[in-house]
C-alpha positions in Angstrom: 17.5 -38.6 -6.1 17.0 -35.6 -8.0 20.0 -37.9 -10.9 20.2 -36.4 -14.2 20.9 -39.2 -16.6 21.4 -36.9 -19.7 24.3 -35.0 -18.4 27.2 -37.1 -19.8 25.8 -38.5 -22.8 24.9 -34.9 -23.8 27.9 -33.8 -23.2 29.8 -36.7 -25.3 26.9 -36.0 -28.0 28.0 -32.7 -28.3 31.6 -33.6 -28.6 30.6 -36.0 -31.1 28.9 -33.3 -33.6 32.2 -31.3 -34.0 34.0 -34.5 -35.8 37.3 -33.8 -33.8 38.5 -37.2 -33.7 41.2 -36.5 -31.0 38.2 -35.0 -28.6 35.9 -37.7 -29.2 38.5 -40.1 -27.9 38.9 -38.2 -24.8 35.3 -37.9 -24.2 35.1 -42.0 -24.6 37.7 -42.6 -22.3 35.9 -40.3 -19.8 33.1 -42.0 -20.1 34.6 -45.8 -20.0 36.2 -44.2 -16.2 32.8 -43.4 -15.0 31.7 -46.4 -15.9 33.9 -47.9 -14.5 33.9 -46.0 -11.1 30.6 -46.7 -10.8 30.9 -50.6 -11.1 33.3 -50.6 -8.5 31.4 -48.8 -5.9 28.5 -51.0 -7.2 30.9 -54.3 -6.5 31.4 -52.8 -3.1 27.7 -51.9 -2.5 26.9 -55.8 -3.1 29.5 -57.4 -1.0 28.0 -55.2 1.7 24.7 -56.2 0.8 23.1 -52.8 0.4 20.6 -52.4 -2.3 19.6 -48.4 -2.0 22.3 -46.1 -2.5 22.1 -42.3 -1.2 24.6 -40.4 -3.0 25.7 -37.1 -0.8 27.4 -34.4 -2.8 31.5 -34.8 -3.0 34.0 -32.5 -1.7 37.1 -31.0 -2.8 40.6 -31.9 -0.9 40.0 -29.2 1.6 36.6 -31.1 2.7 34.8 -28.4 0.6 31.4 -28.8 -1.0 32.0 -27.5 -4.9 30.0 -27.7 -7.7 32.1 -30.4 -9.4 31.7 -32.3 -6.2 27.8 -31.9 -6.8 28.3 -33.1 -10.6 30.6 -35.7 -9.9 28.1 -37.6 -7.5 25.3 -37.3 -10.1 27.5 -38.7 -12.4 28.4 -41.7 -10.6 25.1 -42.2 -9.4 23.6 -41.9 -13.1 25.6 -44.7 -13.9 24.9 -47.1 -11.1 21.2 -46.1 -11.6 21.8 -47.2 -15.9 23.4 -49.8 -14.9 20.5 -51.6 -12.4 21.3 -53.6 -10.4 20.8 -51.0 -7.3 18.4 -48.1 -6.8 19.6 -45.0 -6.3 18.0 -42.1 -3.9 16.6 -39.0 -6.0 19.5 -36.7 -4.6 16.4 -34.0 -4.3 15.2 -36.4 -1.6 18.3 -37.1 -0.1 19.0 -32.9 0.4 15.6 -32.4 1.4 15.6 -35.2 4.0 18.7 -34.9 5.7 17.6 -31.0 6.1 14.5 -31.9 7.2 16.4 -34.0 10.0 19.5 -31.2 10.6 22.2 -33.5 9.4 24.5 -31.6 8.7 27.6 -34.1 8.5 27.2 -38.1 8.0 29.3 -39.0 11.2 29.3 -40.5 14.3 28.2 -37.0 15.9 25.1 -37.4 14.0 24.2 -40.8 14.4 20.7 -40.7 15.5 19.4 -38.1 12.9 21.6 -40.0 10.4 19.6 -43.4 10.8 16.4 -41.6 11.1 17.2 -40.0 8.0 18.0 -43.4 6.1 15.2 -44.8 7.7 12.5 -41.8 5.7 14.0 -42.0 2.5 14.5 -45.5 2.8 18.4 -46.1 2.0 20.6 -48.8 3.0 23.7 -46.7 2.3 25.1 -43.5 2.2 27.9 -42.5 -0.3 30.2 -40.0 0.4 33.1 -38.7 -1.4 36.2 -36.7 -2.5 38.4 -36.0 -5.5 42.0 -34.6 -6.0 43.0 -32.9 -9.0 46.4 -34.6 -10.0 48.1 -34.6 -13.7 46.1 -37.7 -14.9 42.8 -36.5 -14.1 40.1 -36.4 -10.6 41.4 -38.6 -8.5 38.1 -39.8 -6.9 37.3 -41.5 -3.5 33.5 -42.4 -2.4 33.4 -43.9 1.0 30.2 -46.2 1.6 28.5 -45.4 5.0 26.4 -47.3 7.0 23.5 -45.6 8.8 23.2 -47.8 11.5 26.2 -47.3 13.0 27.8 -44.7 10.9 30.5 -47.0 9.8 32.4 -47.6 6.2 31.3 -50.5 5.1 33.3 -50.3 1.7 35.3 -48.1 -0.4 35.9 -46.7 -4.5 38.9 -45.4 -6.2 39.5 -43.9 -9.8 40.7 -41.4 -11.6 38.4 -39.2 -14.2 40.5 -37.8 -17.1 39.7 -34.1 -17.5 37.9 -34.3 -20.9 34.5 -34.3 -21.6 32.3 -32.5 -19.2 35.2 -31.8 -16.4 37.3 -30.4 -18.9 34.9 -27.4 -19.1 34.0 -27.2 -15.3 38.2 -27.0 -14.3 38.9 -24.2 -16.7 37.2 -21.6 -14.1 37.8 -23.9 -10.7 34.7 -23.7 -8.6 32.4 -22.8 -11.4 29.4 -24.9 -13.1 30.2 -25.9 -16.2 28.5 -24.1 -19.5 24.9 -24.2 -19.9 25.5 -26.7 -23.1 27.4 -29.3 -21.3 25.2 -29.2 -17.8 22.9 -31.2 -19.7 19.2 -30.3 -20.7 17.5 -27.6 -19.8 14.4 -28.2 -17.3 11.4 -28.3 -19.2 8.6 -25.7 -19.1 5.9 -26.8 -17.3 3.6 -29.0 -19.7 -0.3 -28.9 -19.8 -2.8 -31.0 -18.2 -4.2 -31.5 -14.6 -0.7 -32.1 -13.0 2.6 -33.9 -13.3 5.5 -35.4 -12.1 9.3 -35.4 -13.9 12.2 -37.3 -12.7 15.1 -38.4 -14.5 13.7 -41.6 -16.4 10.4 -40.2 -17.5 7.8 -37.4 -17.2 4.1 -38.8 -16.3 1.0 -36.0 -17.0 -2.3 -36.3 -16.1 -4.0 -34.8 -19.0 -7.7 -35.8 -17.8 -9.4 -37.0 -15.3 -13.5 -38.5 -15.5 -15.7 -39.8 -13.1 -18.5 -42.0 -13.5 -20.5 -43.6 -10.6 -18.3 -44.8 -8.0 -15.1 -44.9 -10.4 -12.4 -42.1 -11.6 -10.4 -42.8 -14.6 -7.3 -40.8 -15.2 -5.9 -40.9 -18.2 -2.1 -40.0 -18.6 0.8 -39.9 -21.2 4.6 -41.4 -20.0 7.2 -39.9 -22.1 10.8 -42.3 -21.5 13.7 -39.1 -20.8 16.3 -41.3 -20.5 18.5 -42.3 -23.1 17.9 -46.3 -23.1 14.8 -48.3 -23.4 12.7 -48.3 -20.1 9.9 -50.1 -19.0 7.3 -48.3 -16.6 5.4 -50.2 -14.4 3.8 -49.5 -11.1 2.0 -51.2 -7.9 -1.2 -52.0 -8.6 -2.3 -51.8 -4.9 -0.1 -49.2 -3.8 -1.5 -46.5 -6.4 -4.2 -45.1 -5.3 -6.2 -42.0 -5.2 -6.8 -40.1 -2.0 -9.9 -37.4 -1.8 -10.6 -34.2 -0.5 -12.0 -36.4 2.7 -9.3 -38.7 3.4 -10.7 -42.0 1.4 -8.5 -44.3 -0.8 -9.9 -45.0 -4.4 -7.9 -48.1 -5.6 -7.8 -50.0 -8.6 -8.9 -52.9 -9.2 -7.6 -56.0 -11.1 -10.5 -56.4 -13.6 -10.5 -53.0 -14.8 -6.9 -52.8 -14.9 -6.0 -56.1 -16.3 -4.3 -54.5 -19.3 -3.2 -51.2 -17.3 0.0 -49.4 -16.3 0.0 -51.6 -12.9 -0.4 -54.8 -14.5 1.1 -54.7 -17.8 3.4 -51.8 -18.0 5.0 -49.5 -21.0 8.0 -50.0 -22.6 9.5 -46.8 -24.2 12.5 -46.4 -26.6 14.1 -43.2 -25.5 12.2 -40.1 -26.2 9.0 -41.8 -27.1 5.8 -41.3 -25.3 2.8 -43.3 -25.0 -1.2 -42.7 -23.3 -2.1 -44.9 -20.1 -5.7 -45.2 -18.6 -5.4 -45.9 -14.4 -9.3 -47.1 -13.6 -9.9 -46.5 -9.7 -13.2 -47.1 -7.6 -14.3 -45.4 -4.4 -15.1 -47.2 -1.3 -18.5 -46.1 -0.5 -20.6 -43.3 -1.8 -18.6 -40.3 -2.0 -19.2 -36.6 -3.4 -15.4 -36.1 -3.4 -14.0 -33.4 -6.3 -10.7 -33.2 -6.0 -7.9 -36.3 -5.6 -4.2 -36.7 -5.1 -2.5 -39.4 -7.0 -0.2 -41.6 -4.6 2.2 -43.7 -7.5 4.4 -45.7 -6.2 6.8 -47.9 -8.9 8.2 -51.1 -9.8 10.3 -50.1 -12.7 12.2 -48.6 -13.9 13.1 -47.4 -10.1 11.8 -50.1 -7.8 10.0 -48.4 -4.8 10.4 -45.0 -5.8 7.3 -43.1 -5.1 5.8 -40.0 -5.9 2.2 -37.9 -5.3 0.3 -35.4 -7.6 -2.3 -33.4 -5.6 -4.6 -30.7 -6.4 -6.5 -33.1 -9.0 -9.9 -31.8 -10.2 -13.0 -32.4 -12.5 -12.7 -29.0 -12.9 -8.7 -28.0 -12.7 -9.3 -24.0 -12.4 -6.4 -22.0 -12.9 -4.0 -23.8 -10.9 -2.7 -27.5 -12.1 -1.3 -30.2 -9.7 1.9 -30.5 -9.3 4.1 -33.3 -7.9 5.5 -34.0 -4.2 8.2 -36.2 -3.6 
């Protein structure tokens, strides 16, 4: 899910610059609701025993789709995904896949594109919800659905106080929020061979070297999030694919130390350099490779591709595919 864990806290960092002591208050009790919002649909999620969450965007009390209803589900889903003990569906996936299946509603009329739907993008649960505004705040209700028989399995309830974030966003109902409180700015696109960007981290290829039967690519991790992470992959399950359809895999003795074996940890905002060591299965006069990642932290499963990677990158760098 395409989650953007910096929204809030950038928000409350903001706050926090001004030194207005009554605002920085009301920016911690938004926060401590979301929080604890998001435990409860977690609770809920684990008594139904679903372990991948797909958050849909929220609607309004009409049954409208708003942009708070958009921001309202990454926020929730930001903090189950902090908190984890789930995983959470990039919501880019979760749009793109239920498009890609015309599901247009998560209901009973749907049911066979629904479960086909959960069944590509792997999820156990879809999350839909709804908020009313009321004196006190967002009244919000997520409904837990399950795909296999378009059921509620499970339910939420709280109320978000309108400070922080949503206290910009309701000035001008039905409007996104200020650029300085939507969170950070997407980054230009950064140098090298290719790369992939997601809410925890940003992986680059810078360089990529073959010798004999092996390709080494050697990449820099930079942790986005605002806690420590630790980024680990499959050893087996990341491979190179080339320009003729053959898997280059790594092996165990010259990755013993590597990103698949031992992994990174990252304090927030710091990067670091990996080296992934693959070897080709037969001769090959292959020039051009797609990375195939899949994870183990700090999103179990996720998975991601880079393509278009060259000896020679020419004018046009790789980019990633979800």
């Amino acid at each position: 899910m395409g989650i953007s864990v910096g929204t809030s806290v950038l928000a409350f960092t903001l706050l926090l610059s001004l030194g207005l002591p009554g605002v920085t208050r009301a920016a911690d009790k938004y926060e401590e609701s979301l929080k604890q919002l998001a435990e409860s649909v977690t609770a809920e999620a684990l008594k139904a025993k679903k372990q991948r969450l797909a958050f849909l965007g929220f609607t309004d009390a009409k049954g409208q789709a708003t942009p708070i209803g958009e921001f309202l589900a990454e926020e929730v889903g930001t903090q189950v995904l902090v908190a984890g003990e789930l995983n959470v569906v990039e919501r880019r996936l979760v749009q793109s896949t239920l498009k890609k299946f015309h599901v247009a509603q998560v209901d009973s009329a749907h049911a066979k594109a629904v479960r086909r739907a959960a069944k590509a993008m792997r999820a156990d649960v879809f999350l839909s919800g709804s908020y009313l505004e009321t004196s006190d705040g967002l009244l919000v209700t997520i409904k837990l659905v399950s795909p296999s028989n378009v059921h509620v399995v499970g339910a939420a309830r709280g109320t978000l106080p309108k400070a922080g974030p949503l206290a910009e966003m309701l000035k001008e109902p039905g409007k996104p929020a200020p650029a300085a409180l939507e969170g950070p700015k997407e980054a230009p696109t950064p140098t090298g061979l290719g790369f992939h960007r997601n809410e925890s981290y940003e992986l680059i290829v810078q360089s990529l070297q073959r010798t004999d039967r092996h390709v080494k690519l050697d990449v820099t991790i930079e942790n986005r999030s605002p806690r420590d992470l630790k980024i680990l992959c499959l050893l087996q399950e990341t491979l190179l694919k080339d320009d003729h359809g053959a898997a280059w895999v790594q092996g165990i003795e010259e990755n013993r130390d590597g990103l698949c074996t031992r992994g990174l940890e990252l304090a927030p905002r710091e990067k670091a350099r990996a080296v992934l060591t693959f070897t080709a299965p037969a001769e090959s006069s292959a020039f051009e490779w797609t990375l195939h990642y899949r994870e183990k932290s700090p999103r179990r499963d996720a998975t991601f591709a880079i393509d278009r990677l060259r000896l020679d990158p020419g004018p046009a760098a790789g980019a990633a595919t979800p």
